[in-house]
N, CA, C and O atoms as CSV, one atom per row, in Angstrom:
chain,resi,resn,atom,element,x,y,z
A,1,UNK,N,N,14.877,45.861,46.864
A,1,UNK,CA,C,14.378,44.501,46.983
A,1,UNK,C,C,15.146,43.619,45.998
A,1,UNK,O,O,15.507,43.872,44.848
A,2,UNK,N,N,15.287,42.616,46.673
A,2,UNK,CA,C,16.581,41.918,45.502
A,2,UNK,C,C,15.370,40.661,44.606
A,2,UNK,O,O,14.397,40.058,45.058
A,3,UNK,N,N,16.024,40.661,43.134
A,3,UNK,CA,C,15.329,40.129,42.330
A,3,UNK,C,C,14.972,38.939,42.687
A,3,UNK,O,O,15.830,38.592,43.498
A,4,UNK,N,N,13.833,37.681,42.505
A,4,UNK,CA,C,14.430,36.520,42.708
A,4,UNK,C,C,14.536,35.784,41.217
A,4,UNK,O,O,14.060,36.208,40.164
A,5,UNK,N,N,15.312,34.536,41.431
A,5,UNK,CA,C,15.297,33.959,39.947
A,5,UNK,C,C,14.570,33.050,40.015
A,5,UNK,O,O,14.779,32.396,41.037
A,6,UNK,N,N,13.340,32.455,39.056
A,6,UNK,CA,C,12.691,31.224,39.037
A,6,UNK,C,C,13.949,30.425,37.867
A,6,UNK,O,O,14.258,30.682,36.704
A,7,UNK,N,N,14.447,29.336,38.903
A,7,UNK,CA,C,15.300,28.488,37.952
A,7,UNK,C,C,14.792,27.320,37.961
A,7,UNK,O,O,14.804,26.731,39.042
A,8,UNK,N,N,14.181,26.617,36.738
A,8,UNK,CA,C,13.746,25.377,36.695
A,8,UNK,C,C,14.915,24.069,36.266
A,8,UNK,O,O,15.525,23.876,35.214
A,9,UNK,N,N,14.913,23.564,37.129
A,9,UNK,CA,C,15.485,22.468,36.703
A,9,UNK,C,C,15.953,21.628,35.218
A,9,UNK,O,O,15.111,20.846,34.774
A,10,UNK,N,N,16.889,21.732,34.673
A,10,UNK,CA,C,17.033,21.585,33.361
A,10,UNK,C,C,17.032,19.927,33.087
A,10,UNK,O,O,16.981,19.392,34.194
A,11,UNK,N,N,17.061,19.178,32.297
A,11,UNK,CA,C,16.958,18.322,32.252
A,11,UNK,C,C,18.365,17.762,31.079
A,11,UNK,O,O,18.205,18.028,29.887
A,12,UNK,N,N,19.157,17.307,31.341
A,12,UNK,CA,C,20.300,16.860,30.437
A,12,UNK,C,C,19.754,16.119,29.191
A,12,UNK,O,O,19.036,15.147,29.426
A,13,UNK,N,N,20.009,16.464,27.811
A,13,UNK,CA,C,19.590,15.159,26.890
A,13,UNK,C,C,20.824,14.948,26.082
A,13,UNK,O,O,21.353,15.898,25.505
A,14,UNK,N,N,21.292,13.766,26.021
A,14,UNK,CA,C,22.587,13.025,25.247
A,14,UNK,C,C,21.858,12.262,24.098
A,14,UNK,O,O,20.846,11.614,24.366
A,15,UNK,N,N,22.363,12.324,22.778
A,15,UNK,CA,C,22.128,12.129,21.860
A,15,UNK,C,C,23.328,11.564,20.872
A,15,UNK,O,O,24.233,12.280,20.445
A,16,UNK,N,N,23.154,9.940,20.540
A,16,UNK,CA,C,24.146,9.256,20.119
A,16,UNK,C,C,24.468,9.933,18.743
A,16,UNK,O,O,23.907,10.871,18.177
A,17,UNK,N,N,25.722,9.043,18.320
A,17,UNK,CA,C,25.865,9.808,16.593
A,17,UNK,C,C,24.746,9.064,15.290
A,17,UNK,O,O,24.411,9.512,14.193
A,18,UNK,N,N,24.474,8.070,15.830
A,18,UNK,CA,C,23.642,7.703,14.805
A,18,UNK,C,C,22.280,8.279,14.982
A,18,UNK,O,O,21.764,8.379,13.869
A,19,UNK,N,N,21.657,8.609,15.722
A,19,UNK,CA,C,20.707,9.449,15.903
A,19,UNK,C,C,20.872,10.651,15.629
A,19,UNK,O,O,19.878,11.315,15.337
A,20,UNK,N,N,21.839,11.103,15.644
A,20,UNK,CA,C,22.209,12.958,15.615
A,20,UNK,C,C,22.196,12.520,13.888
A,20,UNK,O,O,21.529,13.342,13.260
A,21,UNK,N,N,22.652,11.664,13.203
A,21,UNK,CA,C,22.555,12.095,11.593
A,21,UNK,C,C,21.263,12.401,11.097
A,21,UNK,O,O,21.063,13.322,10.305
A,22,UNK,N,N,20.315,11.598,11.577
A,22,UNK,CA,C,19.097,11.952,11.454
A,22,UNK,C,C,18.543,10.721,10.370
A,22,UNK,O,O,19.246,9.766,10.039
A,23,UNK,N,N,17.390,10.911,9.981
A,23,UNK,CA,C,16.971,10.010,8.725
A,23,UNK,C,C,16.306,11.075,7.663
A,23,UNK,O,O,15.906,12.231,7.804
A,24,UNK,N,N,16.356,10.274,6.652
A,24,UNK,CA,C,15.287,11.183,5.416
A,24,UNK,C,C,14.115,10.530,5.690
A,24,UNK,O,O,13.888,9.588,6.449
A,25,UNK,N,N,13.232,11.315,4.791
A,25,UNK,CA,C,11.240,11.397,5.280
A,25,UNK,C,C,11.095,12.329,4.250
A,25,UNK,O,O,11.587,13.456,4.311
A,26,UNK,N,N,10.099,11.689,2.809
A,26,UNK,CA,C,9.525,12.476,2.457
A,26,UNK,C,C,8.018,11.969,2.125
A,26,UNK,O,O,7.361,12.409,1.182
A,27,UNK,N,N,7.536,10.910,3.101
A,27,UNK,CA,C,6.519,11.212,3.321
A,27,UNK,C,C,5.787,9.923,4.900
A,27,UNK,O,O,6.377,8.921,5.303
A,28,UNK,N,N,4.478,10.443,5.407
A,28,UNK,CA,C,4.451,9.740,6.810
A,28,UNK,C,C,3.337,9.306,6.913
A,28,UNK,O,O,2.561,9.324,5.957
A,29,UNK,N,N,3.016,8.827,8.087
A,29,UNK,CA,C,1.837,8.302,8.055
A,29,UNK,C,C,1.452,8.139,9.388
A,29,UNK,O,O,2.329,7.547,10.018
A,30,UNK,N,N,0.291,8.491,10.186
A,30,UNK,CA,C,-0.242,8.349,11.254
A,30,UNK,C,C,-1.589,7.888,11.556
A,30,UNK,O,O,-2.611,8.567,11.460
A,31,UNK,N,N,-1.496,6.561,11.966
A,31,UNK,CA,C,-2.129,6.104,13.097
A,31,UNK,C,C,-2.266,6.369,14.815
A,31,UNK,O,O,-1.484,6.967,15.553
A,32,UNK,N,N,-3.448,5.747,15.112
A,32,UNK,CA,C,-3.796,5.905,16.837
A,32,UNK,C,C,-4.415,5.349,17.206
A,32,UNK,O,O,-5.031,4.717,16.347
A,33,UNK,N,N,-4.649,5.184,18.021
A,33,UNK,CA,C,-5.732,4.043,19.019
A,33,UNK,C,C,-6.039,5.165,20.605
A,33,UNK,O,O,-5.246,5.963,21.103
A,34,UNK,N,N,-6.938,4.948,20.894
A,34,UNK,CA,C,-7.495,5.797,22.462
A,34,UNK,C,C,-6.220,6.104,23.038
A,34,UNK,O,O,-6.209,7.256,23.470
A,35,UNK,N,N,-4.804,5.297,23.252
A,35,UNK,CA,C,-3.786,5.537,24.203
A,35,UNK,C,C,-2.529,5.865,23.643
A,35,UNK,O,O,-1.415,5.719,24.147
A,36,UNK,N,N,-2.872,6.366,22.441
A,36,UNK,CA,C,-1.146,6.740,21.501
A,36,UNK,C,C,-1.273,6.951,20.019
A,36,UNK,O,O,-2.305,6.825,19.360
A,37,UNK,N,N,-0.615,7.138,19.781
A,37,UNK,CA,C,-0.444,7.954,18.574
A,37,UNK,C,C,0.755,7.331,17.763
A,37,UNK,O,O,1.825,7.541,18.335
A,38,UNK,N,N,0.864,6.664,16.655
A,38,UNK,CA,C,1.727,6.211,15.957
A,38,UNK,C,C,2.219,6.973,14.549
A,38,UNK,O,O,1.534,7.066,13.531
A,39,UNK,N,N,3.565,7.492,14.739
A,39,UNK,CA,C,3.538,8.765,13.425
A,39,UNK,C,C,4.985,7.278,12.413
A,39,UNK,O,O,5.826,6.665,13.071
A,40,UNK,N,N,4.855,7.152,11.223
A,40,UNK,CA,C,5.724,6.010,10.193
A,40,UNK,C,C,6.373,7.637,9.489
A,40,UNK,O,O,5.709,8.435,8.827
A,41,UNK,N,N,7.682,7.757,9.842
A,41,UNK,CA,C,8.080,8.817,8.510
A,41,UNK,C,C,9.161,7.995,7.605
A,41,UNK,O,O,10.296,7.645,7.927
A,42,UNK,N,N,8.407,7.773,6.266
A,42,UNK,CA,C,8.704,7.113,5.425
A,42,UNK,C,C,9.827,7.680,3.967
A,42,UNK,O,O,9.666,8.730,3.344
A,43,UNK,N,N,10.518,7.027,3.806
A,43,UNK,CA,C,11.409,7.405,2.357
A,43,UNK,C,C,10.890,6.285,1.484
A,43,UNK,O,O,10.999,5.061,1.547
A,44,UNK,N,N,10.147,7.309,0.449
A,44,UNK,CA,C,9.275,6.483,-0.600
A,44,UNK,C,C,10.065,7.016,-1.977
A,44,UNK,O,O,10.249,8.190,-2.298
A,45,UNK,N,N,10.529,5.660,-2.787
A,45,UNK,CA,C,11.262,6.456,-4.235
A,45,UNK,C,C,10.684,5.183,-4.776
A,45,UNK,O,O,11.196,4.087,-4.553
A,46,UNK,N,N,9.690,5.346,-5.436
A,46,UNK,CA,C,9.119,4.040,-6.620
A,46,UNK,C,C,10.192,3.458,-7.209
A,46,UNK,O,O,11.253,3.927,-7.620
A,47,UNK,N,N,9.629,2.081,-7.175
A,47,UNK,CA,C,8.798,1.419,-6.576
A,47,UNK,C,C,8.348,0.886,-5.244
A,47,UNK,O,O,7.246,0.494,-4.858
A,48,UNK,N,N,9.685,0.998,-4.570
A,48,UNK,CA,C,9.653,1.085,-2.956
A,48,UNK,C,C,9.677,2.140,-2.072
A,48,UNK,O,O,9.795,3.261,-2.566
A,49,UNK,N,N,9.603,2.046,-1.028
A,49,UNK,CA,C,9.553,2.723,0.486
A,49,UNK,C,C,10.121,1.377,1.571
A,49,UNK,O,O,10.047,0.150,1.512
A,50,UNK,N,N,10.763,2.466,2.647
A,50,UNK,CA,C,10.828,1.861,3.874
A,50,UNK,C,C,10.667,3.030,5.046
A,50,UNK,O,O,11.048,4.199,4.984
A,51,UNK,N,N,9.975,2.340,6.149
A,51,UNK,CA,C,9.749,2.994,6.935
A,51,UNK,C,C,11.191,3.516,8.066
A,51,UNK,O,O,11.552,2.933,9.088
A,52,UNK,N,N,11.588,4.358,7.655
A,52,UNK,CA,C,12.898,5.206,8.419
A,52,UNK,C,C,12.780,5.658,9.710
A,52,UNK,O,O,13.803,5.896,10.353
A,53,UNK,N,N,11.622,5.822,10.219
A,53,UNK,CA,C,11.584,6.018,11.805
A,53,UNK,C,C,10.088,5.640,12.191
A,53,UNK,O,O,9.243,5.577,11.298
A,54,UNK,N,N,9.751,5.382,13.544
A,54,UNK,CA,C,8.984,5.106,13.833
A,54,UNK,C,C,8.540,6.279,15.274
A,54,UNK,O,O,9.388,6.107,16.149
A,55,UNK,N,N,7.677,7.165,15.632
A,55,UNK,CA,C,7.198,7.474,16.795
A,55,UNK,C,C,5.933,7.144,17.184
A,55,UNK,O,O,4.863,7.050,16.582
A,56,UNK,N,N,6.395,6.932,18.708
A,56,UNK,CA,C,4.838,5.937,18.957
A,56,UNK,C,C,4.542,7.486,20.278
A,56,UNK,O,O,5.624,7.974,20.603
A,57,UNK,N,N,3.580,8.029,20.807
A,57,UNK,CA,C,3.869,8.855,21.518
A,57,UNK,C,C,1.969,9.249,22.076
A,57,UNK,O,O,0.899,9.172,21.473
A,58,UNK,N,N,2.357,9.672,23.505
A,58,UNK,CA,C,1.011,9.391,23.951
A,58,UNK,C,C,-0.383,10.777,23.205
A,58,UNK,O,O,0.048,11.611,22.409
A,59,UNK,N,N,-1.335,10.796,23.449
A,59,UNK,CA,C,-2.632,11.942,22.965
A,59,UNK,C,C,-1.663,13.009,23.353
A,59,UNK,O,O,-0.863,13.246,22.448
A,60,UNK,N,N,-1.515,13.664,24.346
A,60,UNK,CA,C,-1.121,14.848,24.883
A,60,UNK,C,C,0.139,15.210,24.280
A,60,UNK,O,O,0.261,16.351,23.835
A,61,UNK,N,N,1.072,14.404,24.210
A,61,UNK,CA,C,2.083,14.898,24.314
A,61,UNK,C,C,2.182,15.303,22.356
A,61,UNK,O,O,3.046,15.968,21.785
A,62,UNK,N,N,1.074,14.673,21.810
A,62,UNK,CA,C,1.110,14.538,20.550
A,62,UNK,C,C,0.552,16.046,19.738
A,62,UNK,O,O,0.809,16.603,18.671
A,63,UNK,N,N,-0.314,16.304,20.876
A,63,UNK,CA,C,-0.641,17.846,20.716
A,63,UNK,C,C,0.221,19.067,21.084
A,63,UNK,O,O,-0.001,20.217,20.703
A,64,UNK,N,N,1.044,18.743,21.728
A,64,UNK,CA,C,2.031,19.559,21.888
A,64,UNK,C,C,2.869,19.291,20.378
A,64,UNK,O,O,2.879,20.292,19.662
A,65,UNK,N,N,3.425,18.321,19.927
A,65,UNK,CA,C,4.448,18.021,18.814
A,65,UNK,C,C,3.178,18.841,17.461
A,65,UNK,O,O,3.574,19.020,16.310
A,66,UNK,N,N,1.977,19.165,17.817
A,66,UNK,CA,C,1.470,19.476,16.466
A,66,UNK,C,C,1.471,20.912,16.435
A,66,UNK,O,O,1.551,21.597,15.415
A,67,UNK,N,N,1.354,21.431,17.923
A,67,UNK,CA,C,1.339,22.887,18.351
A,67,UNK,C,C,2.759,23.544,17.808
A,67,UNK,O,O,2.818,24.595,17.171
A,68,UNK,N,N,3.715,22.851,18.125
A,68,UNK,CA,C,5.166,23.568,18.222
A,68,UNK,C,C,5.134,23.061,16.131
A,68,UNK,O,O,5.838,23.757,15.400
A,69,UNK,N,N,4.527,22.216,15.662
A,69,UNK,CA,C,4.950,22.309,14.240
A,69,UNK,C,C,4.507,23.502,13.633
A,69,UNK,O,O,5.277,24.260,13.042
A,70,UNK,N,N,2.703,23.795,13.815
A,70,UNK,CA,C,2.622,24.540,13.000
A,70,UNK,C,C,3.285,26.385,13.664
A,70,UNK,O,O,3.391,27.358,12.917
A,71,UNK,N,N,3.653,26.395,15.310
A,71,UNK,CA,C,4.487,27.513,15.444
A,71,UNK,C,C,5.603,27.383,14.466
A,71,UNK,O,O,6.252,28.402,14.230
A,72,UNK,N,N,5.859,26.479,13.977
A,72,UNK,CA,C,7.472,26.721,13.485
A,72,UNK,C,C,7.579,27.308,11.933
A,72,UNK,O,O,8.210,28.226,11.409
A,73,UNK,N,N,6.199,25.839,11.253
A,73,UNK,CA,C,5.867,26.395,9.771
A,73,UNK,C,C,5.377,27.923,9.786
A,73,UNK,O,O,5.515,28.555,8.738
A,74,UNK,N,N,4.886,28.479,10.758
A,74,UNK,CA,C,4.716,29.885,10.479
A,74,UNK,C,C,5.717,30.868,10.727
A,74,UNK,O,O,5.495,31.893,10.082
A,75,UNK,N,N,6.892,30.924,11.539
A,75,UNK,CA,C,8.064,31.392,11.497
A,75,UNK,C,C,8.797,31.204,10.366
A,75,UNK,O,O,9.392,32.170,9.890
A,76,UNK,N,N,8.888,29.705,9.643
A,76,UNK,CA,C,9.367,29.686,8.713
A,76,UNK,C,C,8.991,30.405,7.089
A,76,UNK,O,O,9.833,30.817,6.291
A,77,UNK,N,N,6.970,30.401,6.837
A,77,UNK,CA,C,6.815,31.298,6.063
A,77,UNK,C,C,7.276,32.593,6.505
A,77,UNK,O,O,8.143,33.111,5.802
A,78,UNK,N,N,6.945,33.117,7.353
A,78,UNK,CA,C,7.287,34.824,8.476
A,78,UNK,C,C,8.283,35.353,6.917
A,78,UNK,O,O,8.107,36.086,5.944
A,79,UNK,N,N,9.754,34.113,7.667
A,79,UNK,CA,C,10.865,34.839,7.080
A,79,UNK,C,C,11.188,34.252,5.946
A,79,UNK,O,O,11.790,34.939,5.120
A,80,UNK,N,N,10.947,33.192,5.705
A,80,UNK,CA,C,11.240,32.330,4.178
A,80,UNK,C,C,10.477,32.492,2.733
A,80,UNK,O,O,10.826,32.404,1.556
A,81,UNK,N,N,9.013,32.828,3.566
A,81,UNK,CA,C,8.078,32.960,1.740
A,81,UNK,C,C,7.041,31.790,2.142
A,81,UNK,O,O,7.607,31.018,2.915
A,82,UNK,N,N,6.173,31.536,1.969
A,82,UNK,CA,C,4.622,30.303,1.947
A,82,UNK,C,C,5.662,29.642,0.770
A,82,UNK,O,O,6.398,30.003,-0.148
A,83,UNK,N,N,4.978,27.868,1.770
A,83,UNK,CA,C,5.705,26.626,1.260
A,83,UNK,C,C,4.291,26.321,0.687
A,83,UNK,O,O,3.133,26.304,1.106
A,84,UNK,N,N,5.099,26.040,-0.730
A,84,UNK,CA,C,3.720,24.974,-1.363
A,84,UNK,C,C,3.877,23.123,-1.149
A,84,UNK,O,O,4.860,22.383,-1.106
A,85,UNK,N,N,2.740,22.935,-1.074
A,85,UNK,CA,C,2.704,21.985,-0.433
A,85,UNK,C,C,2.722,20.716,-1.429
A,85,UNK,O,O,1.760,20.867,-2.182
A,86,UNK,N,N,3.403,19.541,-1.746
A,86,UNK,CA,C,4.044,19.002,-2.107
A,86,UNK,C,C,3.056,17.863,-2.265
A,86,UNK,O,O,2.516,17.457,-1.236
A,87,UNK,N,N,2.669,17.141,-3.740
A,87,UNK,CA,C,1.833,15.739,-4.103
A,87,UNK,C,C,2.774,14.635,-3.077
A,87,UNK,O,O,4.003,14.569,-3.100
A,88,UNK,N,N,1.721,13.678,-2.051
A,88,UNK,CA,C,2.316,12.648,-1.845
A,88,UNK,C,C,2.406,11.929,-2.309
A,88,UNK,O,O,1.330,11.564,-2.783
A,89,UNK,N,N,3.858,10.837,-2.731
A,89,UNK,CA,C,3.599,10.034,-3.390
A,89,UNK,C,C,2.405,8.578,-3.111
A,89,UNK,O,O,1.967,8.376,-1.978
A,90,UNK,N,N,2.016,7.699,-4.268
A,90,UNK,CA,C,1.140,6.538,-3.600
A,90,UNK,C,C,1.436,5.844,-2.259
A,90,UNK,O,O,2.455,5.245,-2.602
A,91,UNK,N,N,1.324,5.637,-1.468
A,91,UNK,CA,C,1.903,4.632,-0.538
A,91,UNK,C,C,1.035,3.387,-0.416
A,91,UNK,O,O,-0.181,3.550,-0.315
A,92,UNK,N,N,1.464,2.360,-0.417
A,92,UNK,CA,C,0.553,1.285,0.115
A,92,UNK,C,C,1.324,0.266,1.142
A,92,UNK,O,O,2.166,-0.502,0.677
A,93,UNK,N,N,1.120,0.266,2.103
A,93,UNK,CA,C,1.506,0.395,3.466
A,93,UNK,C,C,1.169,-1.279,3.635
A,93,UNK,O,O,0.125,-1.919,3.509
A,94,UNK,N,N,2.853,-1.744,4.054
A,94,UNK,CA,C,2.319,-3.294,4.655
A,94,UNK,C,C,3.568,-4.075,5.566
A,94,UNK,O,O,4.777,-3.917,5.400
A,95,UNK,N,N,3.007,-4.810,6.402
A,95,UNK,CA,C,4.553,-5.093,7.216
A,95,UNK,C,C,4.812,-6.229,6.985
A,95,UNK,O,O,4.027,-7.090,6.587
A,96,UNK,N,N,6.354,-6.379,7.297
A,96,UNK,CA,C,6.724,-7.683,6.852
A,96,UNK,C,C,6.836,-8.208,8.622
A,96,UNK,O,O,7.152,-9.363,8.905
């Protein structure tokens, strides 16, 4: 009997160079409202901060991004050692 293959459709993703450098974040902040989820990952060095990225992203899909984090932080203790977890600095949060 010949095997069959389930091949799902892949989806192409292109990713510019200024996006591929990435930003720094060492610390974030999340808001939400009933229809989304707003995550601020912030670079805070006293006396300032600026907000370095912004994701705005719906309930669901937001539970998936929390599912696949803490799979990852636990692969990463697995093989790395338990991360201690790091004082945030103050933030006081305001837009111009």
């Amino acid at each position: 009997m010949a095997e069959e293959k389930s091949e799902k459709p892949g989806i192409n993703i292109k990713i510019n160079d200024e996006v591929l450098k990435g930003v720094y974040s060492n610390t974030m902040q999340v808001l939400h409202t009933k229809e989304e989820f707003v995550i601020d990952f912030m670079d805070v060095f006293p006396p300032n901060g600026i907000v370095a990225a912004r994701v705005i992203t719906s309930p669901g899909h937001m539970k998936r991004i929390a599912r696949a984090l803490q799979e990852n932080l636990a692969k990463y203790e697995t093989k790395f050692g338990a991360i201690e977890e790091s004082k945030a600095p103050p933030v006081q949060f305001r837009e111009e």
